[in-house]
C-alpha positions as CSV (number, residue, x, y, z in Angstrom):
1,X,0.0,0.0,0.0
2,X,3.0,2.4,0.3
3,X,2.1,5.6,-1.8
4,X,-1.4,4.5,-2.8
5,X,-3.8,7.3,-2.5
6,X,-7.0,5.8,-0.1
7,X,-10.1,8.0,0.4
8,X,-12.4,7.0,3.4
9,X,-15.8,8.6,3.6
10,X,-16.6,8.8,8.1
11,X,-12.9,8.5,9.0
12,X,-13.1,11.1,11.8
13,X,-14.2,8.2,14.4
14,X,-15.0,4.6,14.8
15,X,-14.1,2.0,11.9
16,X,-13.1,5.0,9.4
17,X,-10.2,6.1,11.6
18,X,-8.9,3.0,12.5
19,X,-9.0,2.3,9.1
20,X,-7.1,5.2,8.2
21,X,-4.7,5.2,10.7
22,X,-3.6,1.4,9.6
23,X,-3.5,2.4,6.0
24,X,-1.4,5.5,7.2
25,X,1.3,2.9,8.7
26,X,1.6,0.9,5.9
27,X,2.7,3.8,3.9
28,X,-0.6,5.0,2.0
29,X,-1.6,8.8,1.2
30,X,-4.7,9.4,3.0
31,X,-8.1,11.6,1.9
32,X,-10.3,11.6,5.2
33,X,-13.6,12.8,5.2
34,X,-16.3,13.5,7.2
35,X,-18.7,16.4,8.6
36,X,-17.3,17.4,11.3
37,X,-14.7,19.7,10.9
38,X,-13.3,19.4,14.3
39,X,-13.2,15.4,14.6
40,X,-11.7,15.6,11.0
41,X,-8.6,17.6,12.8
42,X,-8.0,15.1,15.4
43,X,-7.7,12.1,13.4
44,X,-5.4,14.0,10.9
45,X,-3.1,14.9,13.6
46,X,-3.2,11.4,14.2
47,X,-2.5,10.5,10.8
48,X,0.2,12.6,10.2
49,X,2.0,11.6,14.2
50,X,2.7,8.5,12.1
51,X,4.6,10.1,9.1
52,X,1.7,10.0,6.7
53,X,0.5,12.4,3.9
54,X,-3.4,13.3,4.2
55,X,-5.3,15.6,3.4
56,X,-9.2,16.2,5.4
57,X,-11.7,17.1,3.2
58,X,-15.6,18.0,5.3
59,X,-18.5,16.3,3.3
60,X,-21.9,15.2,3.6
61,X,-21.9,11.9,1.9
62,X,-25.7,12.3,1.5
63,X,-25.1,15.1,-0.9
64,X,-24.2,14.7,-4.3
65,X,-22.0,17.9,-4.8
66,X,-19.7,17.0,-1.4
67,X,-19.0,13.2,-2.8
68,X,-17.9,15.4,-6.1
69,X,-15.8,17.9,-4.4
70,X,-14.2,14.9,-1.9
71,X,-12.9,12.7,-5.4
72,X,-12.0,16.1,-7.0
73,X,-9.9,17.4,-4.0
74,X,-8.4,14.1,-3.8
75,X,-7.0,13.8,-7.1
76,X,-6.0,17.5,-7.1
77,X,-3.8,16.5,-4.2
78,X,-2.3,13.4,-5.6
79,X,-3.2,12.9,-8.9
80,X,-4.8,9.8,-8.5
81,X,-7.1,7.2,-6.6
82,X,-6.3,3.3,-5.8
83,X,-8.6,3.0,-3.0
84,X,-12.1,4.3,-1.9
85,X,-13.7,2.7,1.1
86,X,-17.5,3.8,1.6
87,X,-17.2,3.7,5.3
88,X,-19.7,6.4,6.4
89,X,-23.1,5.6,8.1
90,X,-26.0,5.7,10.3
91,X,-27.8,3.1,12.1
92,X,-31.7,3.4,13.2
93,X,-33.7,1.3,16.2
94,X,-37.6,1.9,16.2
95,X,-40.5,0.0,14.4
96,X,-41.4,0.7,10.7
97,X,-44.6,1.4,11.9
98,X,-43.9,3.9,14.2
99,X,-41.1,5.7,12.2
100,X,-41.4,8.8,10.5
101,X,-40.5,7.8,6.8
102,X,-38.1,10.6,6.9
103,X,-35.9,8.9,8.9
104,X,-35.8,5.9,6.1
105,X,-34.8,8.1,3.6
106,X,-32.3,9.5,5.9
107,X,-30.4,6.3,6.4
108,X,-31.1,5.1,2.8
109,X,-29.6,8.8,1.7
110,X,-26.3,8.4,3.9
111,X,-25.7,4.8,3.6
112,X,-26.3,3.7,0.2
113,X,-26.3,7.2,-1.7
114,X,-23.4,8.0,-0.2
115,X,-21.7,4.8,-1.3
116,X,-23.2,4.9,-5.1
117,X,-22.3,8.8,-5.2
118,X,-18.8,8.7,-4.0
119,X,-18.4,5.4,-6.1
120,X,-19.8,6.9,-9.4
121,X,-17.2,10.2,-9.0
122,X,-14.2,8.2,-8.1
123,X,-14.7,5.2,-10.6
124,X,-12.7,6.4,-13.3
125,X,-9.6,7.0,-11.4
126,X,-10.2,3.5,-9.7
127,X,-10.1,1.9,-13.1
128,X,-7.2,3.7,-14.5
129,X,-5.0,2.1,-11.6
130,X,-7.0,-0.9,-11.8
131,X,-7.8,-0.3,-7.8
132,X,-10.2,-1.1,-5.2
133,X,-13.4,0.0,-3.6
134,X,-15.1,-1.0,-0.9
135,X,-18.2,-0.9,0.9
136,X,-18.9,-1.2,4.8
137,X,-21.9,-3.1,5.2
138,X,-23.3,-5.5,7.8
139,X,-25.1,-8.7,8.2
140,X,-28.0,-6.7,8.1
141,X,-27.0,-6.7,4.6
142,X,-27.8,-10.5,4.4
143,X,-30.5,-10.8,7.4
144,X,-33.5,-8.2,7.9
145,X,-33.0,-6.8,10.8
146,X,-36.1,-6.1,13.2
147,X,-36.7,-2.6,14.6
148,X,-34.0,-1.7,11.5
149,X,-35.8,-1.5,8.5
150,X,-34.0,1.6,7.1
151,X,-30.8,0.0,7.8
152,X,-31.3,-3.3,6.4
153,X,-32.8,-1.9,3.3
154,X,-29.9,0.2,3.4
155,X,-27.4,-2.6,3.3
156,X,-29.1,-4.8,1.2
157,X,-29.2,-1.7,-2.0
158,X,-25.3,-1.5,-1.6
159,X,-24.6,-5.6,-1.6
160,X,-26.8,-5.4,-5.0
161,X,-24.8,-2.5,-6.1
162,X,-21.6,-3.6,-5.8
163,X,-22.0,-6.7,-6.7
164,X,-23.2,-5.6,-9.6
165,X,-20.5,-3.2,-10.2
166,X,-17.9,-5.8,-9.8
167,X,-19.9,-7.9,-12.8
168,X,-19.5,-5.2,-14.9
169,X,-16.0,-4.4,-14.3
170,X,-15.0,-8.0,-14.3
171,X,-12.5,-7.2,-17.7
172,X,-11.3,-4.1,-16.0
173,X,-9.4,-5.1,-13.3
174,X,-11.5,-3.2,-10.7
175,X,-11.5,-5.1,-7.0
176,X,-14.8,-4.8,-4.9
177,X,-15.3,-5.6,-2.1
178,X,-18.3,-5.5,0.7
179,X,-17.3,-5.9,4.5
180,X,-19.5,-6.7,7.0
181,X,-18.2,-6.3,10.5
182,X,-21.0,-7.3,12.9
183,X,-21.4,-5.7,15.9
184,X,-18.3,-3.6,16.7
185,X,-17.3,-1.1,19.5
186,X,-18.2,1.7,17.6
187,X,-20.4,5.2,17.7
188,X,-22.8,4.0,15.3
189,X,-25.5,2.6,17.5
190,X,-24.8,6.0,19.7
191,X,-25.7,8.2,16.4
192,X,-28.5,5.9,15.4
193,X,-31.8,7.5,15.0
194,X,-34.8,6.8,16.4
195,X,-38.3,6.6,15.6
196,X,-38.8,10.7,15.0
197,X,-35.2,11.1,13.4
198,X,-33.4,11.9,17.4
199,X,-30.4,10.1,18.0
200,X,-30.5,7.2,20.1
201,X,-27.7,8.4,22.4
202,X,-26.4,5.3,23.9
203,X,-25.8,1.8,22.8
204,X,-28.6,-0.9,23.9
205,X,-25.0,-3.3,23.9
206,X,-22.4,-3.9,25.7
207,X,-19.7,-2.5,23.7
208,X,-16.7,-4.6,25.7
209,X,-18.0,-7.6,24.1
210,X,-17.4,-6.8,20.9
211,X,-14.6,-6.7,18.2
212,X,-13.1,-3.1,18.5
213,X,-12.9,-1.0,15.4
214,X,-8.9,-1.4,15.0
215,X,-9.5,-5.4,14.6
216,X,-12.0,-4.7,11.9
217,X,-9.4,-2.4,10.3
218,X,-6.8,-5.1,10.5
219,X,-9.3,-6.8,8.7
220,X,-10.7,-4.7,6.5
221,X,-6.8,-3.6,5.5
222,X,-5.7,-7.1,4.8
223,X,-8.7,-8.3,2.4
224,X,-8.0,-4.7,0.3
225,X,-4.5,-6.2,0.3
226,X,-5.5,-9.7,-1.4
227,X,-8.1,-8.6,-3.1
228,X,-11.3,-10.2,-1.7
229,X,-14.6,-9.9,-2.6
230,X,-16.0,-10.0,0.9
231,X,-15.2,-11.2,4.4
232,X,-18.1,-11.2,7.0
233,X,-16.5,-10.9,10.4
234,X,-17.7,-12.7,14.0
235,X,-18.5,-16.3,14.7
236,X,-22.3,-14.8,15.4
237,X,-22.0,-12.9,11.9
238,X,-20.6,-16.2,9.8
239,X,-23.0,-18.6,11.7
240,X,-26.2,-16.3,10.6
241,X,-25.2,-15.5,6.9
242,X,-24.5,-19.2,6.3
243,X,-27.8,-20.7,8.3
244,X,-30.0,-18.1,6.6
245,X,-29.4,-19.4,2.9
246,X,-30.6,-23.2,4.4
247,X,-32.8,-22.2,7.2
248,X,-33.9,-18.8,6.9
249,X,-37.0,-18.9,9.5
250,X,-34.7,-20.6,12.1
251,X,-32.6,-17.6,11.4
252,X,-35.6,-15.4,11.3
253,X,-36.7,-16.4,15.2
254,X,-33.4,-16.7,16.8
255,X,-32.6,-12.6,15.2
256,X,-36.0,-11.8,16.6
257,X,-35.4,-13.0,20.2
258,X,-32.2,-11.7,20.6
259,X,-33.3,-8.1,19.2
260,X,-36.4,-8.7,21.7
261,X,-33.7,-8.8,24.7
262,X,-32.1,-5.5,23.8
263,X,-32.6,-3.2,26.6
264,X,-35.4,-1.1,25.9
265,X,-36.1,-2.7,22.7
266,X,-39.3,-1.5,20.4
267,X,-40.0,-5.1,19.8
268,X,-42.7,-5.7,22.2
């Protein structure tokens, strides 16, 4: 990875930093971006502690004209693009019944037009250096997730995008892959909406008993590195996607229970 140039959409916390910061010590140029200004700092202070280039760049992934600008600043700082992770997102925990179907379009707007926007402006300069891109999903992307309908649906529009990207790019030399993390000690579930668009505030899990956000990195680094088309992380994550192609109403119950045991949880 040493000189590539990697741009990663909601590096300023979570997954996206760590992310960053591992590309950063294997040599890569970095293009960070998120929407807070502030945050954005931090991690670039970071970034650059460990002898990396990087440049911060604030945008809105939901919003056409920022995923634009982000690819434009990044190739005006380094010419070029090898690597775009669509890492940003937002999570949501209420019933669809009860949820304003503004907070839907919310998630749907960050989380998979985010993805297809950055992906569409950067795609070019991916396939001139025959490089990768990469989408952070979840095994809400394989398994509908109760209380999570926004989210799901979310995850579900980028697997179909990307894997159809990769089909059509097959010739090209373009590398796609979708991650899925599972659960990971992250402030996504803090930042996930609720039914009337608030944020939740804090996590209905116990965030010590998941994988932290600079194993996923490791992770998410290495299958960039050989080139894989997706890697689903967790025993609990490999277990579901695998049982739901056989048994998908065994699946079905035992996600619905275990959703039904969050603290506070919608599901009644």
């Amino acid at each position: 990875m040493k000189n590539k140039v990697v741009i990663i959409t909601g590096a300023s916390s979570g997954i996206g930093k760590a992310t960053a910061l591992k590309f950063a010590q294997n040599g890569a140029r970095l293009v960070i971006a998120a929407r807070s200004v502030e945050k954005l700092a931090a991690a670039k202070s970071e970034i650059e502690a460990l002898g990396a280039e990087v440049i911060s760049v604030k945008a809105d992934v939901s919003v056409e004209a920022d995923c634009e600008n982000l690819i434009q600043e990044a190739v005006k700082a380094f010419n070029q693009v090898d690597v775009l992770i669509n890492n940003a997102g937002i999570s949501m925990r209420a019933l669809f019944n009860e949820s304003d179907l503004s907070v839907i379009k919310n998630v749907m707007d960050i989380n998979f037009w985010g993805a297809v926007y950055c992906t569409k402006f950067a795609l070019p300069y991916l396939l001139k250096q025959k490089g990768s891109v990469a989408g952070i999903s979840s095994i809400a992307g394989f398994v509908g997730l109760p209380a999570r309908t926004g989210y799901s649906a979310s995850k579900f529009a980028m697997h179909g995008f990307f894997n159809a990207l990769r089909n059509e790019n097959l010739e090209k030399g373009l590398h796609v892959l979708i991650a899925c993390p599972g659960f990971t000690a992250s402030n996504i579930r803090n930042t996930a909406l609720t039914a009337d668009g608030s944020s939740q505030g804090e996590s209905p899990r116990k965030e010590e008993k998941m994988m932290s956000a600079e194993e996923v990195a490791d992770h998410i680094y290495n299958a960039i590195d050989k080139r894989k088309q997706q890697i689903v992380l967790t025993t609990e994550g490999k277990l579901a996607v695998f049982l739901s192609k056989f048994f998908p109403k065994v699946v079905n119950n035992a996600v619905f229970k275990k959703m039904k045991k969050e603290p506070d949880s919608p599901l009644k």
